[in-house]
C-alpha positions in Angstrom: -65.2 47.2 -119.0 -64.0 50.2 -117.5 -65.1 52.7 -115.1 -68.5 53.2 -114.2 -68.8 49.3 -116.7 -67.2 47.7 -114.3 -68.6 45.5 -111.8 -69.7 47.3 -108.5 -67.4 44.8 -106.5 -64.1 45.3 -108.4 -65.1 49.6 -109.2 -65.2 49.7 -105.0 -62.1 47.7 -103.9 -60.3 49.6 -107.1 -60.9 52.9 -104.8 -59.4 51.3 -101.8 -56.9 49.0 -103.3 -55.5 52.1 -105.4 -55.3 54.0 -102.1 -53.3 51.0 -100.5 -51.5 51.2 -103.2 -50.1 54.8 -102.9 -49.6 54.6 -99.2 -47.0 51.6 -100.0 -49.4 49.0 -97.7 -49.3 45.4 -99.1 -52.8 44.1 -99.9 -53.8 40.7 -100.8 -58.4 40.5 -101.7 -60.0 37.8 -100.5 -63.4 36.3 -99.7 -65.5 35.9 -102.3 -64.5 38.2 -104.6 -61.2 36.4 -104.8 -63.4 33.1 -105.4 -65.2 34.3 -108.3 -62.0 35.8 -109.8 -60.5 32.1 -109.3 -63.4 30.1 -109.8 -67.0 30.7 -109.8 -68.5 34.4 -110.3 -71.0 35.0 -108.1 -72.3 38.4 -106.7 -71.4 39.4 -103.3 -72.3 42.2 -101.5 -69.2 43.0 -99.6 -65.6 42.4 -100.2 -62.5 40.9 -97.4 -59.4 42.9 -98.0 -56.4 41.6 -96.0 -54.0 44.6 -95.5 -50.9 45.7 -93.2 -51.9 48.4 -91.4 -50.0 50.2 -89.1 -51.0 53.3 -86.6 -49.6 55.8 -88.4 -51.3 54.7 -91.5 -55.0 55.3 -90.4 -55.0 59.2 -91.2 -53.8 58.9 -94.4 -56.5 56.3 -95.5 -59.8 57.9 -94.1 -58.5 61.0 -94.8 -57.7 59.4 -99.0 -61.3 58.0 -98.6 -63.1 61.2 -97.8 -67.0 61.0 -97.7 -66.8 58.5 -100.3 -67.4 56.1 -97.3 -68.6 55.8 -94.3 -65.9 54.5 -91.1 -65.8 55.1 -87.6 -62.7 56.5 -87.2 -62.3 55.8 -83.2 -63.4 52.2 -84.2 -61.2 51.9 -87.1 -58.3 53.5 -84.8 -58.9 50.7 -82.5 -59.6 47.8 -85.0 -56.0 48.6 -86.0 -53.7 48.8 -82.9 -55.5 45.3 -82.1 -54.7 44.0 -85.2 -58.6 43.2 -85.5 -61.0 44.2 -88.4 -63.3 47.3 -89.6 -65.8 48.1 -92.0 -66.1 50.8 -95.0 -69.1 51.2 -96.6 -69.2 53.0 -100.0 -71.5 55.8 -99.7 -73.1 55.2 -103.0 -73.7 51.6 -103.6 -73.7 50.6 -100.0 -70.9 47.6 -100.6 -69.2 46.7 -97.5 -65.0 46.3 -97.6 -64.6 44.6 -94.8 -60.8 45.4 -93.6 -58.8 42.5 -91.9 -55.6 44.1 -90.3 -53.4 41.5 -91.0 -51.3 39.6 -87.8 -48.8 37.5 -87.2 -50.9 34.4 -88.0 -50.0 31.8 -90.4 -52.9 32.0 -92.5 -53.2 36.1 -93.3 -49.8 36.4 -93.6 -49.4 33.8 -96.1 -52.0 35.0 -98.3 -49.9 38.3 -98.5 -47.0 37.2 -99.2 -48.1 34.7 -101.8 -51.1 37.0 -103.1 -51.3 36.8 -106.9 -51.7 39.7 -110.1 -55.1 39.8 -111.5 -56.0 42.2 -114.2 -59.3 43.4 -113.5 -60.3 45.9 -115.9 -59.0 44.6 -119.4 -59.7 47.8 -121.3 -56.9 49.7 -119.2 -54.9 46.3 -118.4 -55.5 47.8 -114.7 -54.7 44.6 -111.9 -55.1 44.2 -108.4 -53.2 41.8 -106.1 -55.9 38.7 -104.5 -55.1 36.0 -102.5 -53.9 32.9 -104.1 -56.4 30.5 -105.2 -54.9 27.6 -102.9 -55.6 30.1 -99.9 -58.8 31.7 -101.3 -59.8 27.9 -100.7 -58.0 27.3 -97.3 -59.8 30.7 -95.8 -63.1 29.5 -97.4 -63.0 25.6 -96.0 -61.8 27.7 -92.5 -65.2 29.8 -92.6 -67.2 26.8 -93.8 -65.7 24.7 -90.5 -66.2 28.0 -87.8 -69.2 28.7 -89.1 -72.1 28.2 -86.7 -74.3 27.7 -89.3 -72.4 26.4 -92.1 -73.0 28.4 -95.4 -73.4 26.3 -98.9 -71.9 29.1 -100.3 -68.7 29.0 -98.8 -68.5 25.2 -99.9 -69.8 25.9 -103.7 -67.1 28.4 -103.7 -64.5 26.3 -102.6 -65.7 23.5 -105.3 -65.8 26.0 -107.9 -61.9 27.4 -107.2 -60.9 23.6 -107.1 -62.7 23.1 -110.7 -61.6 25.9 -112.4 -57.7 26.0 -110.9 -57.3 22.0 -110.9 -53.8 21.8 -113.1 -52.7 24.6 -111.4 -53.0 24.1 -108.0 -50.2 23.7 -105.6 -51.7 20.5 -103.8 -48.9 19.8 -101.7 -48.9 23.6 -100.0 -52.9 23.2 -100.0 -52.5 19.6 -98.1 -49.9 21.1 -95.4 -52.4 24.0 -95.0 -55.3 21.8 -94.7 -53.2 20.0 -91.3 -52.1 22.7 -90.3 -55.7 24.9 -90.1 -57.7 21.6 -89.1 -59.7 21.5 -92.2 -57.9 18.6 -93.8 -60.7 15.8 -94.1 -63.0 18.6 -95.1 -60.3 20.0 -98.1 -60.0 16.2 -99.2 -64.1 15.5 -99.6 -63.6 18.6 -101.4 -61.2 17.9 -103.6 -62.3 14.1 -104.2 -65.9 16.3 -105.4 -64.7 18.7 -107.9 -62.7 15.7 -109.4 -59.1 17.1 -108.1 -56.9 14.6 -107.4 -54.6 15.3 -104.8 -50.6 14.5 -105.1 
């Protein structure tokens, strides 16, 4: 699978990824993307990209993304000296990278610094760095609980990391996340369902 072979979510967040890349800004991809990559493949229509931004970094990247998408630059401008999030949208397919501007908060930088490797196009051995699968499951049981509506996907995709990653999952880090992020008694019905059992 390479090039235009590629699925639509991984030939996207390759443009942006490689960009990150070249400006020397750590990355870690999340959401669901990093789900199906760990668990379940499902289609999304968007993408959750956890980066370090800085101010000085914004001209290079809208500038490297040209009219391939679409931004607001005062809004992206903004979304990064408030360490908040924007949206890109790829011209072409409409897909949605949603940009997280990572902060000093326990959960995003963790899932930088413990993001993992993931070849993504095996007929160049090209990879990309996505969160780990412990905190692709942490950041998913946190949506799941903030959610005012809480989405089965979300919980399908936790279930499906937790089935696919079960004898290689750090269980003690994923317990002291659960405590610490309030989702504890919801990571344990989770793991007690996809036949995980916690050490």
């Amino acid at each position: 699978m390479s090039g235009s072979k590629l699925p639509e979510s991984i030939r996207v967040t390759l443009v942006v990824v490689r960009l990150l890349d070249r400006m020397g800004v750590r990355y870690a991809i999340g959401g669901s993307l990093a789900s199906s990559v760990h668990g379940e493949a499902r289609a999304t229509a968007g993408v959750n990209l956890i980066a370090e931004l800085r101010n000085d970094h914004v001209g290079s990247l809208l500038s490297g993304l040209g009219s391939s998408f679409h931004s607001d630059e005062a809004r992206v401008r903004d979304a990064v000296a408030r360490a908040e999030s924007f949206q890109l949208i790829h011209q072409e397919t409409m897909f949605k990278v949603d940009m997280i501007v990572a902060r000093e908060q326990p959960l995003e930088m963790t899932q930088i610094e413990r993001r993992v490797s993931v070849m993504v196009d095996p007929s160049t051995g090209e990879s990309a760095f996505f969160c780990s699968p412990e905190d692709t499951v942490l950041a998913k049981l946190l949506w799941h609980r903030k959610s005012a509506k809480p989405s089965g996907r979300h919980w399908r995709d936790v279930l499906g990391v937790l089935r696919a990653q079960r004898e290689k999952l750090d269980t003690d880090y994923l317990t002291s996340g659960g405590d610490a992020l309030g989702v504890a008694d919801a990571l344990q019905d989770a793991l007690k369902q996809a036949g995980t059992n916690p050490t």
